[in-house]
C-alpha positions in Angstrom: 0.0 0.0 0.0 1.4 3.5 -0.8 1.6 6.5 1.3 -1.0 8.7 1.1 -2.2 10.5 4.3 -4.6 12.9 3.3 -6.4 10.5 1.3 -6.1 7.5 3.6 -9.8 7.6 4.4 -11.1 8.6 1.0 -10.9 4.3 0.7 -13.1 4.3 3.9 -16.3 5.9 3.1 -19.2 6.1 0.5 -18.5 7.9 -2.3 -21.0 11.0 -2.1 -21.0 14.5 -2.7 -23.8 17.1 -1.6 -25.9 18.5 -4.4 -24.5 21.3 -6.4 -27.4 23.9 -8.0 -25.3 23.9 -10.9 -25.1 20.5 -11.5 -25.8 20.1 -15.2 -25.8 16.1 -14.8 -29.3 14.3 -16.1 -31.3 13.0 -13.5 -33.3 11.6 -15.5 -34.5 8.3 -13.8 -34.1 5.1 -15.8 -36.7 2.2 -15.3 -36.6 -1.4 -14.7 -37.5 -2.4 -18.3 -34.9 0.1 -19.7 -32.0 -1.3 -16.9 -32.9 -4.8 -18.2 -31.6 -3.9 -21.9 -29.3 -2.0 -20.6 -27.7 -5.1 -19.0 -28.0 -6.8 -21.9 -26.4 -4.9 -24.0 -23.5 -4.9 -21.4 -23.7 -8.3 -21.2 -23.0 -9.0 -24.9 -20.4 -6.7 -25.3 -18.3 -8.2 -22.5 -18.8 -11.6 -23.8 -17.6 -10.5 -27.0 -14.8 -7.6 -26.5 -12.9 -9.3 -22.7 -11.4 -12.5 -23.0 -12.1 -13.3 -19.4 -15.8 -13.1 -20.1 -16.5 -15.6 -23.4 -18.5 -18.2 -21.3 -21.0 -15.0 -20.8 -21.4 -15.9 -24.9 -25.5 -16.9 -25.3 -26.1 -15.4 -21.7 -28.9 -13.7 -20.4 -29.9 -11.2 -17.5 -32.3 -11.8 -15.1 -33.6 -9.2 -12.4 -32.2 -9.1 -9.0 -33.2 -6.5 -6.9 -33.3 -2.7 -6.9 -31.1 -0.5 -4.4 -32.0 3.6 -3.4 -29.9 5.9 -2.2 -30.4 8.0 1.0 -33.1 10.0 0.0 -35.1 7.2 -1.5 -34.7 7.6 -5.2 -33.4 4.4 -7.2 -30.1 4.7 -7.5 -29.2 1.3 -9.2 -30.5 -2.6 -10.6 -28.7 -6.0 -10.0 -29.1 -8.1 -12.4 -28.2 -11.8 -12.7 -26.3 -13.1 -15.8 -27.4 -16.8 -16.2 -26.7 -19.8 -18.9 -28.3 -22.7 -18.7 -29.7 -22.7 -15.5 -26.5 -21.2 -14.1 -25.3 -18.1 -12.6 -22.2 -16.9 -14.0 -22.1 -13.6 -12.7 -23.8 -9.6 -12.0 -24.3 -6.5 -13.6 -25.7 -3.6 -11.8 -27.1 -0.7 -13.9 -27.1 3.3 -12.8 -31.0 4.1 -11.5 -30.2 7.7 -12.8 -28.9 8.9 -15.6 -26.3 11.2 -13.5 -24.0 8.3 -12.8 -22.5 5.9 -15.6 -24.9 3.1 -17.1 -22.6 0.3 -15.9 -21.8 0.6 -12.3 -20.3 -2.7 -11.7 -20.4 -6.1 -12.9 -18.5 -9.4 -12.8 -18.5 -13.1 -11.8 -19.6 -14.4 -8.6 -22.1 -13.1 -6.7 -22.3 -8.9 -6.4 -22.9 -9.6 -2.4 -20.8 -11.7 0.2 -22.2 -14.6 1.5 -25.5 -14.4 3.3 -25.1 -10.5 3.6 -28.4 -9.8 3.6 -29.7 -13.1 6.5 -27.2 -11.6 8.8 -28.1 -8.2 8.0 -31.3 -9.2 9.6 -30.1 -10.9 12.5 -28.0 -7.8 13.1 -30.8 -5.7 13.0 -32.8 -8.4 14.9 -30.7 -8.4 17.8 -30.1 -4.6 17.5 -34.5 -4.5 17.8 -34.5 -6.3 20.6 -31.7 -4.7 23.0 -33.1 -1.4 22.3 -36.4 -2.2 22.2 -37.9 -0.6 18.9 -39.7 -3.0 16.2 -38.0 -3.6 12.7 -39.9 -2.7 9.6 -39.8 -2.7 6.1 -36.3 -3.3 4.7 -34.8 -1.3 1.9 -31.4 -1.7 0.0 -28.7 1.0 -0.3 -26.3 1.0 -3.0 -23.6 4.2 -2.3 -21.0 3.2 -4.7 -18.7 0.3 -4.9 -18.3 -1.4 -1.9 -20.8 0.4 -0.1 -23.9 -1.6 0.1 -26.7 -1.3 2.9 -29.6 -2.9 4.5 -31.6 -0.1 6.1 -34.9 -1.1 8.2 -37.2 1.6 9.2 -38.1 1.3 12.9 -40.9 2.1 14.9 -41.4 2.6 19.0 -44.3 0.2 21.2 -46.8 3.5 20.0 -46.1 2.1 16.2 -44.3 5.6 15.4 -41.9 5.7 13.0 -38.7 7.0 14.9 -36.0 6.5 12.2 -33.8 3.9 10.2 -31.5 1.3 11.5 -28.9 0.7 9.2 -26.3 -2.4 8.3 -23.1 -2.2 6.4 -23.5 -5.1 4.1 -19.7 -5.9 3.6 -18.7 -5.3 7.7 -21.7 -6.3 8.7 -21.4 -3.9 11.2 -24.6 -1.0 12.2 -23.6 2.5 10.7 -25.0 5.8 10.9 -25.3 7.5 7.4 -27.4 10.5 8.6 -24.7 13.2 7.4 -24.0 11.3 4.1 -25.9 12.8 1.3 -27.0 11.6 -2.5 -24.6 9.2 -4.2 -23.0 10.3 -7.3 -20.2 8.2 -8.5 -17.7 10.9 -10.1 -18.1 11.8 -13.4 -14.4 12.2 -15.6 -12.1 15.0 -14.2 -12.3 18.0 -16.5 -8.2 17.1 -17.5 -9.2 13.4 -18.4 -10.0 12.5 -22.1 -12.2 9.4 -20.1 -15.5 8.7 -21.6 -17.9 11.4 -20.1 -21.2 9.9 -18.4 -23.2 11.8 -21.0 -21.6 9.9 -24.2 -21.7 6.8 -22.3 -25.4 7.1 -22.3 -25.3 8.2 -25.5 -24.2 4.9 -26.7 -26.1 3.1 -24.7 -29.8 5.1 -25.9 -28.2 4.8 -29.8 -28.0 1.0 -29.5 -31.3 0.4 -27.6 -33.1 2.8 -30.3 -31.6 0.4 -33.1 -32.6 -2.6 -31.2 -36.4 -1.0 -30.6 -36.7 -1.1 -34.5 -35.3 -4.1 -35.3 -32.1 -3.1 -36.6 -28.5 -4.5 -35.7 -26.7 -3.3 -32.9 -23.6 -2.8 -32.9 -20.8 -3.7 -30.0 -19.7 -0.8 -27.8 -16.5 -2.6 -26.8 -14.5 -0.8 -29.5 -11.4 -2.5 -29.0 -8.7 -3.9 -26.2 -5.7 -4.3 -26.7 -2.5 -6.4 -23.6 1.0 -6.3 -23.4 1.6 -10.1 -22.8 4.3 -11.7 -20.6 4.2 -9.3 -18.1 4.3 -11.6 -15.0 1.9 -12.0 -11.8 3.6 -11.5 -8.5 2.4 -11.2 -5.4 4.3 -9.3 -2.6 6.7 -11.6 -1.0 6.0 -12.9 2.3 6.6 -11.2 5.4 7.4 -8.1 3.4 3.7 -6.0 4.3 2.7 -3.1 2.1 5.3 -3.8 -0.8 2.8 -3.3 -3.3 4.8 -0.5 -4.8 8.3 -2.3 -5.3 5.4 -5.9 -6.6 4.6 -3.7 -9.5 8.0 -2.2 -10.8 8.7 -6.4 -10.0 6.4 -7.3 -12.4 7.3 -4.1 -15.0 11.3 -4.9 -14.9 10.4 -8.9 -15.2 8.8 -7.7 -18.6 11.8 -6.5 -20.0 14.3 -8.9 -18.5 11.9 -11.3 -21.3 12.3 -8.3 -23.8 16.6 -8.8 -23.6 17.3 -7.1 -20.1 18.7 -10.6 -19.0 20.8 -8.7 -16.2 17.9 -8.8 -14.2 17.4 -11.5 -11.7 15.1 -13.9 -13.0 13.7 -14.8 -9.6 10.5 -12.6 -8.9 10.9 -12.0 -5.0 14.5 -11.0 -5.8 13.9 -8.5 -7.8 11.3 -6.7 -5.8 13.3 -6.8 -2.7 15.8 -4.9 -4.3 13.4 -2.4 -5.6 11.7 -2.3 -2.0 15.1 -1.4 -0.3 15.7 1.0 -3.2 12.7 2.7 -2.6 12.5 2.5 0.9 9.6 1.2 1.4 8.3 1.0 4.7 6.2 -2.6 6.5 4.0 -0.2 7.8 3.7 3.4 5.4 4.7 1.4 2.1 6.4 3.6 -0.2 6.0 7.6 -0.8 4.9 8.2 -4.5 8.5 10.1 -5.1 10.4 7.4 -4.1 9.2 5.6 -7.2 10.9 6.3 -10.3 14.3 7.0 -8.6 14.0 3.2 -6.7 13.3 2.0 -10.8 16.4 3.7 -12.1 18.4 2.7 -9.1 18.2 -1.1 -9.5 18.3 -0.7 -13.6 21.7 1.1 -13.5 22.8 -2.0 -10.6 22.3 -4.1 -13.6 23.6 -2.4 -16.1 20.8 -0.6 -17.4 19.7 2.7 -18.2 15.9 2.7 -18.0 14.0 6.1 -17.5 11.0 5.7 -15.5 9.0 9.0 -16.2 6.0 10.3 -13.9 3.2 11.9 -15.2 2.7 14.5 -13.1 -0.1 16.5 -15.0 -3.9 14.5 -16.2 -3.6 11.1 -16.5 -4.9 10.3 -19.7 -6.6 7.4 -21.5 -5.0 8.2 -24.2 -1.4 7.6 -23.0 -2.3 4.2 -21.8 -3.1 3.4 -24.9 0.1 4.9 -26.5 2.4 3.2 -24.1 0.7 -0.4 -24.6 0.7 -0.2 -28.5 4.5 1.0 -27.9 4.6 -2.3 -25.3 5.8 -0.9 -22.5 3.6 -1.8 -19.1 3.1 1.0 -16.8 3.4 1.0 -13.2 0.5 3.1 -11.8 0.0 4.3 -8.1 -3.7 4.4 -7.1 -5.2 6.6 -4.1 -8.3 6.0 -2.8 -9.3 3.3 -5.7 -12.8 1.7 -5.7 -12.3 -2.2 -6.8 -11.4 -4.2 -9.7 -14.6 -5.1 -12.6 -15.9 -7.8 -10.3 -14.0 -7.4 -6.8 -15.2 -7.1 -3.3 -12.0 -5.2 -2.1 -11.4 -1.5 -2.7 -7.7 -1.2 -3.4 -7.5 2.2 -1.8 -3.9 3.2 -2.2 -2.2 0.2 -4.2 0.3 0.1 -7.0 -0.1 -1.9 -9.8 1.3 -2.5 -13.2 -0.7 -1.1 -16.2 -0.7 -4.2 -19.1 -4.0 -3.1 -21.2 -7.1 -1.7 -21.6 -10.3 -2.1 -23.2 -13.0 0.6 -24.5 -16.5 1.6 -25.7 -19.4 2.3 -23.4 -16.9 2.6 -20.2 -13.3 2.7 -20.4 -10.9 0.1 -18.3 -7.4 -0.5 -17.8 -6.0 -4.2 -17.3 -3.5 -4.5 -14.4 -1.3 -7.1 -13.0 -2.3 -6.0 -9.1 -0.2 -7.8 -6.8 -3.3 -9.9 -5.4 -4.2 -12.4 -7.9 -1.3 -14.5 -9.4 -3.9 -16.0 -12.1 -5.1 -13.9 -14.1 -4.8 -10.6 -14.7 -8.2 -7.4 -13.5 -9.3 -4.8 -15.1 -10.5 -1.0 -13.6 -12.8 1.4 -15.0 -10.6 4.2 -15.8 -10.9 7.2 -13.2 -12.3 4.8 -10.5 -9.8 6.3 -8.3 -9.7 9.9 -6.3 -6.1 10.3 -7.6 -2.8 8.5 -9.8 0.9 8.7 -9.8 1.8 6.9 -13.8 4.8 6.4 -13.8 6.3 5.2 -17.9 9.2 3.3 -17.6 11.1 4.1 -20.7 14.5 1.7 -21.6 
């Protein structure tokens, strides 16, 4: 995990923002029938544009159930994507037209476990210590990660007194009174990101065509990997080396590419980038500490490799350029939201950038230090703040 004090507990809470009266966003609300094409048109474009969704190929969606935000308004669908009797994954579409018209999706189930049983039992218990009587139940969807039971209560006079609410990842009781709507953020005004309104713009073009009849065409408008990057995970008893993993896994890539001065033992390699960037068991590594720690360990080998942060807007764009040019990225997240089909916000995590993929929504492939079997991919801008750095031989 990376340094990052002021954002440390941007990874903690909802993401949320009060209203703005000049807000230009839509809020127009989108229904249940128009979520349901809406997923599958996601659906189909995933199965054909990612490699690590063809068995959703002849899928279809089926509905879930809807979550609200805090004030009560629909603020997304779950939807089921099933073959053959089989569930093979979720999709969860925007309620409003403010947010993006894919929120999340993946395989596996979009909730842990029996979230929503112990939810009850939580609130259960919580009814009967106190003394109030549980009611009607609603479900809370805040952004990724943040998902919620909330139960409205009432005293022995039947008056309704309030809301008891239950993280549905801690399963833990939380209070959300000063949270306010949920608005998952839009592309920064220096990102070349697709913009919420031409998201839905592809989206309303498609489901027009498909109204009439006509073909449809794919959104995913292309993807493209740098292969034989390798998939490390941080070496044992070495905490918080996620920074030193990813320049691992970058430097391993070109040791394959003729750099043969490298060691060709993984955890090697990274613990000589962790002692060159001093990275810490407990802060991890400071952002700036980076690029020199790269250029360090090149030059031990022999090397001259430039490792360049992009200090300015972290474009789309650029990603693509440094792929097509094959060269993987290491990229330093604050405050992320999770991977297309996680359950763990990376909050501040370094990873190595190895593709991307585009159309309706726009995602970056990474080698992330946690999963040595396949590579992830992460919506583009699903993140408070970055620190690229290209690393140049």
């Amino acid at each position: 995990m990376l340094l990052a004090l002021l954002l440390a507990a941007m990874a903690m809470v909802p993401m949320v923002s009060a209203d703005n009266p000049n807000d230009q966003r839509d809020k127009t609300p989108v229904t249940l029938d128009y979520a349901t094409k809406v997923a599958q048109l996601h659906l189909n474009d995933v199965a054909a544009g990612l490699p690590q969704f063809t068995e959703w190929t002849g899928a279809s969606v089926e509905y879930d159930m809807t979550f609200y935000n805090t004030t009560g308004d629909i603020s997304a669908y779950s939807f089921s994507v099933t073959k053959d009797g089989k569930k093979l994954g979720f999709i969860l579409v925007s309620g409003i037209k403010e947010n993006y018209p894919i929120l999340e999706f993946g395989k596996g189930e979009l909730l842990p476990g029996n979230a929503k049983e112990t939810a009850k039992l939580i609130a259960e218990k919580d009814a009967e210590k106190n003394s109030y009587n549980l009611n009607s139940v609603k479900y809370l969807y805040l952004g990724s990660t943040f998902y919620y039971a909330q139960y409205s209560v009432t005293d022995s006079l039947k008056k309704v007194n309030g809301y008891v609410t239950i993280d549905l990842y801690n399963e833990v009781i939380v209070d959300l009174k000063n949270n306010d709507v949920a608005v998952l953020p839009e592309a920064d005004s220096g990102s070349d990101a697709i913009s919420v309104k031409d998201a839905w713009a592809i989206i309303d073009k498609k489901i027009g065509l498909l109204d009439t009849g006509a073909a449809v065409p794919e959104s995913i408008l292309g993807t493209d990997t740098i292969y034989w990057v390798p998939l490390y995970d941080q070496p044992s008893g070495y905490p918080n080396s996620c920074a030193p993993t990813a320049s691992g896994m970058v430097l391993s890539y070109w040791r394959s590419e003729g750099y043969t001065n490298f060691p060709s033992n993984g955890d090697t390699l990274i613990l000589e980038l962790y002692s060159a960037m001093g990275t810490d068991p407990v802060l991890g590594t400071f952002d700036s500490n980076i690029e020199p720690g790269i250029e360090s360990v090149s030059q031990d080998h022999g090397y001259t490799i430039n490792a360049v942060p992009d200090t300015g807007s972290f474009l789309f764009s650029e990603v693509k350029s440094e792929v097509t040019a094959d060269r993987p990225i290491h990229l330093a997240m604050h405050g992320a939201g999770t991977a297309i089909g996680g359950s763990t916000a990376y909050g501040n995590h370094s990873v190595a950038v190895v593709g991307w993929a585009d159309g309706s929504f726009n995602a970056l492939e990474i080698n992330d230090g946690w999963s040595t079997a396949e590579s992830r991919y992460i919506t583009f801008n699903n993140w408070a703040s970055t620190y690229p750095v290209y690393v140049r031989p």
